[in-house]
C-alpha positions in Angstrom: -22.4 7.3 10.3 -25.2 8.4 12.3 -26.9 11.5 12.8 -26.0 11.6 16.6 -22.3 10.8 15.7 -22.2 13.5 13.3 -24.2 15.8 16.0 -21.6 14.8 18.7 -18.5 15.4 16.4 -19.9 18.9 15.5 -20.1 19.7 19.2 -16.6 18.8 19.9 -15.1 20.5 16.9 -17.4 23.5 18.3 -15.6 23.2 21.6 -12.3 23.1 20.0 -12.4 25.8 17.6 -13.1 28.2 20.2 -10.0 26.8 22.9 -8.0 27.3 19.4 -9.1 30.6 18.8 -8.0 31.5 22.3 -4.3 30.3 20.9 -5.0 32.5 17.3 -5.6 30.0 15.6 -8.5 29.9 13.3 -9.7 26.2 12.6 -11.8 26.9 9.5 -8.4 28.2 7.8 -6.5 25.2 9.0 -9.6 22.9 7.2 -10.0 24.8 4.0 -6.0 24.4 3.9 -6.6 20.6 4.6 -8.7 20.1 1.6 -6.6 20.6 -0.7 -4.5 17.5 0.7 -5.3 14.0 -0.5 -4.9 11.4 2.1 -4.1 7.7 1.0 -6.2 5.1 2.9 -3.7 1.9 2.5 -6.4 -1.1 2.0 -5.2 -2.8 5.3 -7.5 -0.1 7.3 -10.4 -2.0 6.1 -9.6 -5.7 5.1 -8.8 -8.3 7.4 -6.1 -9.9 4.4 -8.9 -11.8 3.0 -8.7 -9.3 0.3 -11.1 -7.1 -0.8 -13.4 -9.3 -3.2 -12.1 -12.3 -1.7 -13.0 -12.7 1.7 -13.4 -16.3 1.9 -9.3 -16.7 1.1 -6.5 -17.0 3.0 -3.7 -14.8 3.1 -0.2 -15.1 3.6 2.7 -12.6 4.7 5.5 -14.9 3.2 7.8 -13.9 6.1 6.0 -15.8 9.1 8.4 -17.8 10.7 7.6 -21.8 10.5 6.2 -22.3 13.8 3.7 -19.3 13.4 -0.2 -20.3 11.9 -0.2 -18.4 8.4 -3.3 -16.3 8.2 -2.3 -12.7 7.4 -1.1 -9.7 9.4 -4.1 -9.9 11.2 -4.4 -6.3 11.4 -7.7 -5.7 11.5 -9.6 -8.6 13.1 -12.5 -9.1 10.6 -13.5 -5.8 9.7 -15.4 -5.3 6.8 -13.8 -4.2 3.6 -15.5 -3.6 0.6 -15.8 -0.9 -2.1 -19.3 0.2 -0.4 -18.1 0.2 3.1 -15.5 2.1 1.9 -17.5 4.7 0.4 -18.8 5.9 4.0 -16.5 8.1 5.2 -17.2 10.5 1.9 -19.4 12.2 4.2 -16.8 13.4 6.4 -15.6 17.1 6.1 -12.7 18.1 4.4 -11.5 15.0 3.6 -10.3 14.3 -0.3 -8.6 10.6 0.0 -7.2 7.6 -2.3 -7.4 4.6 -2.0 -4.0 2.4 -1.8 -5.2 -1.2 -3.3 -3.1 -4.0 -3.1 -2.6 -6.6 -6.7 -4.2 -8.8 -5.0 -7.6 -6.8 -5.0 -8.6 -6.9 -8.1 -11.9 -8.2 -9.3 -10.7 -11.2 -11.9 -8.1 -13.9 -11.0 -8.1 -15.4 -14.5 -4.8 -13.2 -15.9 -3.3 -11.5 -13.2 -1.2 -8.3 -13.4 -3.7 -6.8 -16.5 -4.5 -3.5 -15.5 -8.5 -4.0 -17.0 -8.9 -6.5 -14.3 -9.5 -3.4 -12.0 -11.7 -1.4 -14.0 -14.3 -2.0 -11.1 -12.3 0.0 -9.0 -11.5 2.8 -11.4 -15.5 2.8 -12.1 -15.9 3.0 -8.1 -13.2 5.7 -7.4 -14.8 7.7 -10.4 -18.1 7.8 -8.7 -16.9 8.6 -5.3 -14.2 11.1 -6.1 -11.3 9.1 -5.4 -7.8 8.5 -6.8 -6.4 5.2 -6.1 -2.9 4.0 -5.3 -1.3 0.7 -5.9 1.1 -2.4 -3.8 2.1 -5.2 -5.8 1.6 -7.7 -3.1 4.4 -9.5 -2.9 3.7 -12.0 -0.6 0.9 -15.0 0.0 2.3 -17.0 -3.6 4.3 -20.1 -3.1 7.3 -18.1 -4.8 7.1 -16.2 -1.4 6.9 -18.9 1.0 10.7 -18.3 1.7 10.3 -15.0 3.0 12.4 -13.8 0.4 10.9 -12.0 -3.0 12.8 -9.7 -5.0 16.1 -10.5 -3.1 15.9 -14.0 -3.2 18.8 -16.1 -4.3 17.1 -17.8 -7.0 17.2 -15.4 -10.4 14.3 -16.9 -11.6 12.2 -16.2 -8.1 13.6 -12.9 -8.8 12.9 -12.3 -12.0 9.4 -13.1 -11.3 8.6 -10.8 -8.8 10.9 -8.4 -10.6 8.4 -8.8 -13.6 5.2 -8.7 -10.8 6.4 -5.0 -10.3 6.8 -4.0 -13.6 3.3 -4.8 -14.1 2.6 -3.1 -11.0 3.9 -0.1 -12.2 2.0 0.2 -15.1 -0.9 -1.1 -13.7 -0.3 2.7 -11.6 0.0 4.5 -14.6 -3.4 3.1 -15.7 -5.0 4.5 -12.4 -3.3 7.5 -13.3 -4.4 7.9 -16.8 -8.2 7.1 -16.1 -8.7 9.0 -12.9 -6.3 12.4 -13.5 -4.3 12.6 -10.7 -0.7 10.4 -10.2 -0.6 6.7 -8.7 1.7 6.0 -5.6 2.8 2.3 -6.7 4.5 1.3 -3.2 6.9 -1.5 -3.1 7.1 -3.3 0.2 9.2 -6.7 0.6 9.2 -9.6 3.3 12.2 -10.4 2.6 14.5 -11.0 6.0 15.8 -13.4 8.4 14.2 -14.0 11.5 18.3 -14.8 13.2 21.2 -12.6 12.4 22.5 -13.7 8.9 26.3 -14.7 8.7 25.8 -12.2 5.0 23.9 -9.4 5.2 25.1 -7.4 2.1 24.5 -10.0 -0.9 20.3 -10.0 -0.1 20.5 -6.1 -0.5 22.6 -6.1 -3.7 20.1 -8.6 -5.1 17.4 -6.0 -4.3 19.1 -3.3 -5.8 19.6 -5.1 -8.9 16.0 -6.0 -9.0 14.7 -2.8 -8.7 17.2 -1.3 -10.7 14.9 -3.6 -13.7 11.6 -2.3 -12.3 12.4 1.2 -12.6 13.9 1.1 -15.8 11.1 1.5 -17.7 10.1 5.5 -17.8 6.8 6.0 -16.8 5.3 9.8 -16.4 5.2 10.9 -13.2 2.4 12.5 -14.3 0.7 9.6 -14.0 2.8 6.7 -11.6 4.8 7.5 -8.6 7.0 5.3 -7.7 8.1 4.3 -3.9 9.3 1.6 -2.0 8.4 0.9 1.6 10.7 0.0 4.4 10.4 -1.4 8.0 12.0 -2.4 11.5 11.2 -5.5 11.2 8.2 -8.1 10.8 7.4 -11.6 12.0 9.4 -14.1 10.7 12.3 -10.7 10.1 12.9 -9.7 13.6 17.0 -9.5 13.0 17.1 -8.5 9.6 15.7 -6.8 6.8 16.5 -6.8 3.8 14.6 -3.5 2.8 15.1 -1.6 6.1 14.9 2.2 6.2 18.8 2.6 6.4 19.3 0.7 2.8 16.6 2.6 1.1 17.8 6.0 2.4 21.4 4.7 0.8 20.4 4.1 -1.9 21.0 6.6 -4.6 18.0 6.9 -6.7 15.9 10.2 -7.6 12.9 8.0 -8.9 12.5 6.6 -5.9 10.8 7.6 -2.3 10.2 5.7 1.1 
């Protein structure tokens, strides 16, 4: 960020702390108060789905329906997203952040799922100040091309994204442990249909079932947080979803947030 950008954002702020204090409402209270709030930057505000350290790649929501090209969410165009473009925004005021990283951003595709393989990140959010949250990324894998992951009908598709998430979660606990302050490890799903299905209940007792196993081990919540993610809807799940807002609010579990 350049010095005339900072200069300019100083000027506004200037401008609104005074129409503020014309309301009572003192602004450098309101900051301070801020601080002490850590804001999660989810990895898609600065990747493209290429992934982080792999921007040459291709990836794939698993829930894009057949006629659709399968490059990613597209969410950001091709905006840069690396560790050091990342670090810029250190510089802005009152701002204490993590970072939410999905699996697929770690720095060695030889073993995946081993927490070490992201010691480059944990050396980076070190030296930047930084916690760092974690996604499994359970899409772009051929056990995803269905659309369906951890309620899919197949127990052993299941049971292999079930297992993904266990090593998810402790791969959370590990950011947790090294960097002193609690991993979000945030489960989100493709799984739906993009018509009305005829059975909308078995897919969701599938799901419960499977994360049911993931949160069975007992990690410290000290250290790993664990939440799952729901949504409307997505391409490829524009009449149902498995994991929609409704079934997760349902769903009876104090380990558990969305």
């Amino acid at each position: 960020m350049g010095q005339l950008s900072l200069s300019r954002i100083q000027s506004a702020y200037d401008i609104a702390k005074e129409r503020y204090a014309d309301l009572g409402v003192d602004t450098e209270s309101a900051l301070a108060r801020l601080d002490a709030v850590s804001i999660s930057l989810h990895c898609w505000q600065g990747d493209d789905l290429g992934g982080f350290e792999n921007p040459g790649g291709e990836l794939t929501a698993g829930s894009l329906s057949p006629e659709l090209p399968r490059q990613g969410a597209q969410c950001r165009g091709a905006a840069p997203g690396s560790r050091s473009g990342l670090s810029s925004d250190s510089r802005l005021p009152s701002i204490e952040s993590a970072r939410n990283l999905w699996r697929i951003g770690q720095a060695s595709r030889a073993q995946p799922d081993r927490a070490g393989h992201f010691s480059a990140w944990v050396d980076w959010a070190k030296a930047n100040g930084h916690g760092l949250d974690f996604n499994p990324t359970c899409f772009s894998h051929p056990l995803a091309a269905s659309g369906f992951t951890l309620s899919h009908p197949d127990p052993a598709v299941r049971r292999f994204w079930v297992e993904h998430c266990i090593a998810s979660r402790r791969i959370g606990a590990y950011f947790g442990r090294q960097l002193g302050t609690p991993a979000v490890t945030n489960v989100w799903i493709p799984d739906g249909y993009k018509d009305m299905p005829a059975d909308r209940g078995s897919p969701r007792r599938r799901l419960l079932e499977s994360l049911d196993a993931i949160l069975a081990e007992q990690i410290d919540p000290r250290l790993n947080l664990d939440a799952v993610e729901p949504k409307l809807f997505g391409l490829g799940s524009e009449s149902y979803v498995t994991g929609s807002m409704e079934f997760y609010t349902a769903t009876p579990s104090s380990a558990i947030s969305c």
